[in-house]
C-alpha positions as CSV (number, residue, x, y, z in Angstrom):
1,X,16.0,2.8,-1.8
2,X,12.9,4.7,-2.7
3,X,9.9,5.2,-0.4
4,X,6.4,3.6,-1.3
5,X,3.8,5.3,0.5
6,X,0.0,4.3,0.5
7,X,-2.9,5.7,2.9
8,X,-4.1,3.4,5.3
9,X,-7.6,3.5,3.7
10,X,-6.3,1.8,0.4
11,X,-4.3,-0.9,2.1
12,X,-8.0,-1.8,3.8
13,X,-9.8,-1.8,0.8
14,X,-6.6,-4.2,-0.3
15,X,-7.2,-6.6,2.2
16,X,-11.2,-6.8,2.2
17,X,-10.9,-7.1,-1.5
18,X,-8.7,-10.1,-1.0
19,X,-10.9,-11.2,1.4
20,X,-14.2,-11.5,-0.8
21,X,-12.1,-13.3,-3.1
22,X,-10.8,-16.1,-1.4
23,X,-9.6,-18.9,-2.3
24,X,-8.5,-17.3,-5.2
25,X,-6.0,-14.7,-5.6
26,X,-7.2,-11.3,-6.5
27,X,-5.3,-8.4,-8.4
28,X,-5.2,-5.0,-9.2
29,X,-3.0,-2.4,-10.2
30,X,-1.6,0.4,-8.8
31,X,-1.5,4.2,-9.9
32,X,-0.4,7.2,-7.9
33,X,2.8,9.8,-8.5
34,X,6.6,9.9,-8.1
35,X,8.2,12.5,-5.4
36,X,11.7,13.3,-4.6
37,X,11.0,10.6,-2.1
38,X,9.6,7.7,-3.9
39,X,6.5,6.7,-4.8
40,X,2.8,7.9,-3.2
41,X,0.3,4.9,-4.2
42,X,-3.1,7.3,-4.8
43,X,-5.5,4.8,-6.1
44,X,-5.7,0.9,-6.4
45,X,-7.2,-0.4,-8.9
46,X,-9.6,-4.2,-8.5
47,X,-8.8,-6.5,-11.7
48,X,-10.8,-9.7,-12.1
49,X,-8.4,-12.6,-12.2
50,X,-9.3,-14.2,-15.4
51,X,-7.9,-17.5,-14.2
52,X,-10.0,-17.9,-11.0
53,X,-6.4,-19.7,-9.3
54,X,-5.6,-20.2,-6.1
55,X,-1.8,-20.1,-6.9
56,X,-1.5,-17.3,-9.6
57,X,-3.2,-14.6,-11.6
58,X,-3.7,-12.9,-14.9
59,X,-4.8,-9.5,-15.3
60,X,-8.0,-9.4,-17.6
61,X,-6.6,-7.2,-19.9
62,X,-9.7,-5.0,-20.8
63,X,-9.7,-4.0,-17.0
64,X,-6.2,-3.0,-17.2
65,X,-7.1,-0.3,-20.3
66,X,-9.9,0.8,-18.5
67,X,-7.5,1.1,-15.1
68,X,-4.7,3.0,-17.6
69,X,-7.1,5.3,-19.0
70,X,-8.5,6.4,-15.8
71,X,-4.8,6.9,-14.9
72,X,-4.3,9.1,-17.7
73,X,-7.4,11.1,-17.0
74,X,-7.1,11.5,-13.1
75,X,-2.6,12.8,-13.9
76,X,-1.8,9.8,-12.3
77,X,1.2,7.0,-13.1
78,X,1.2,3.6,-13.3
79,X,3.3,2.5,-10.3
80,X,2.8,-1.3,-10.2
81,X,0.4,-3.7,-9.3
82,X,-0.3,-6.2,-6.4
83,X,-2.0,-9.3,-5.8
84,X,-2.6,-11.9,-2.5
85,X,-1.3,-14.7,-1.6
86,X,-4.2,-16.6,0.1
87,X,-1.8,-19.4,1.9
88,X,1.5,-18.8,1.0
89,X,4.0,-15.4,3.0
90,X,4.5,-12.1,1.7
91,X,7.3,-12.4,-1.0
92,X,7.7,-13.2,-4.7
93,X,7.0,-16.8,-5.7
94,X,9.2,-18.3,-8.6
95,X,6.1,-17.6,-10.8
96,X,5.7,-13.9,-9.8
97,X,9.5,-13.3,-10.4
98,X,9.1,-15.3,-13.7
99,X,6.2,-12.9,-14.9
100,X,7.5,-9.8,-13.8
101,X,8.7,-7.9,-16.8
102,X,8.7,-4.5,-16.1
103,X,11.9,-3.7,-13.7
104,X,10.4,0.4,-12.9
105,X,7.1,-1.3,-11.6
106,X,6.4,-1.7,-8.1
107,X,4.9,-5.0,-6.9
108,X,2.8,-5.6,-3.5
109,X,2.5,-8.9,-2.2
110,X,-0.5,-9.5,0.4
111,X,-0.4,-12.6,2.3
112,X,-3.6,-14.1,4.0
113,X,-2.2,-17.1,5.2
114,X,-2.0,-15.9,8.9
115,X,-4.4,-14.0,10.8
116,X,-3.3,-10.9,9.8
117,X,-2.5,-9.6,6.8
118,X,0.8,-8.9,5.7
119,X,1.9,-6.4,2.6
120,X,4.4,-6.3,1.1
121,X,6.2,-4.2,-1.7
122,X,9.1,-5.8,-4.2
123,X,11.5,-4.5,-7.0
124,X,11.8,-7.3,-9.4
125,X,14.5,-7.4,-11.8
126,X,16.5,-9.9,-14.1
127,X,14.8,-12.8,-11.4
128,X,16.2,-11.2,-8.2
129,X,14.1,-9.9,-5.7
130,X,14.7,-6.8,-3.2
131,X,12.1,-5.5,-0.7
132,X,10.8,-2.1,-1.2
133,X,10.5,0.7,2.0
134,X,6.7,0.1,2.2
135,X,5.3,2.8,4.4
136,X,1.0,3.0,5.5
137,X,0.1,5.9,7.0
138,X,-3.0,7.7,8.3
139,X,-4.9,10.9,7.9
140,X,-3.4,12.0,11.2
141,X,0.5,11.2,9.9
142,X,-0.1,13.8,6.9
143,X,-1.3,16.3,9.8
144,X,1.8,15.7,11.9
145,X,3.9,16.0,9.0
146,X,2.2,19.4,8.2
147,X,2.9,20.8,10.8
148,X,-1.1,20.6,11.9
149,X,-1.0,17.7,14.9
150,X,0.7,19.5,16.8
151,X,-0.5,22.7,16.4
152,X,-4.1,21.8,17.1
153,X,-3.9,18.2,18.9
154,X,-0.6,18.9,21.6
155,X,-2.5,22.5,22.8
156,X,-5.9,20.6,23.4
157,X,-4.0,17.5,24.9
158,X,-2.2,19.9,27.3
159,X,-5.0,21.7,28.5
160,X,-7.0,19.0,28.9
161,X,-4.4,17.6,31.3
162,X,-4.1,20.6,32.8
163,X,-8.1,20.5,33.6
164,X,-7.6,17.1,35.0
165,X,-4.3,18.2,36.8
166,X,-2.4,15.4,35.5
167,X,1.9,16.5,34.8
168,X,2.7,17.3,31.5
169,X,6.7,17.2,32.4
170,X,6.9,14.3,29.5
171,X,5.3,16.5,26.9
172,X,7.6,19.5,28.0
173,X,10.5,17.5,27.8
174,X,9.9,15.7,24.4
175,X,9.6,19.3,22.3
């Protein structure tokens, strides 16, 4: 199964989108770039919902040449799209798995119905369902991952300890 990664900042701007647009469910699409790994959502896009519905969407399809265009222009892919579910869970509904034609697109599923928000990503194909590896990260991960935490964060954590003479032994044991 492939990975779908997306920056913590875009899943917020996901959710507060939603948000403003409750009752109704709002929609986007999604455009970023395939690795060896999976997917890595870049940018989201914010589609108006040309029904206005609290229980499904349509894309208003001007937006989506606008959003495919800027794709093309910024070297990114289309990956998917996503759209909330203002009281319903995180998965596809008969409707979404009805509509889903495109069996290489990713689609995200935010539910609003508790008190926090839960996203969710979905392959969608021949009207079976499978959850995607979903994974929001920070700033900070893309640092530890490069190798750049550690090297800068760990030495000023240690000696900061060390000033405050508090025992490292767990940080010495853990590299």
């Amino acid at each position: 199964m492939a990975i779908i990664r997306m920056r913590d900042h875009l899943y917020d701007e996901i959710v507060n989108y939603a948000k403003e647009h409750l009752p109704e469910e709002a929609c986007g699409l999604l455009a970023g770039v395939e690795t060896g790994e999976g997917r890595e959502i870049r940018k989201v896009y914010f589609l108006e919902n040309k029904d206005h519905a609290e229980d499904h969407f349509t894309l208003d399809p001007r937006d989506q040449i606008n959003a495919i265009r800027d794709m093309r222009a910024n070297g990114l892919k289309p990956l998917g799209n996503w759209h909330s579910h203002p009281s319903s869970p995180s998965r596809p509904s008969v409707e979404d798995i009805r509509l889903a034609f495109d069996s290489k697109a990713s689609y995200l599923i935010l539910s609003l119905m508790a008190d926090y928000p839960v996203l969710n990503s979905f392959h969608i194909e021949g009207g079976e369902w499978t959850k995607e590896d979903l994974r929001i990260y920070s700033g900070e991960a893309e640092m530890f991952e490069a190798g750049l935490f550690v090297e800068t964060f760990l030495p000023l954590f240690i000696l900061s300890a060390y000033k405050n003479s508090v025992h490292c032994k767990s940080i010495e044991q853990s590299s």
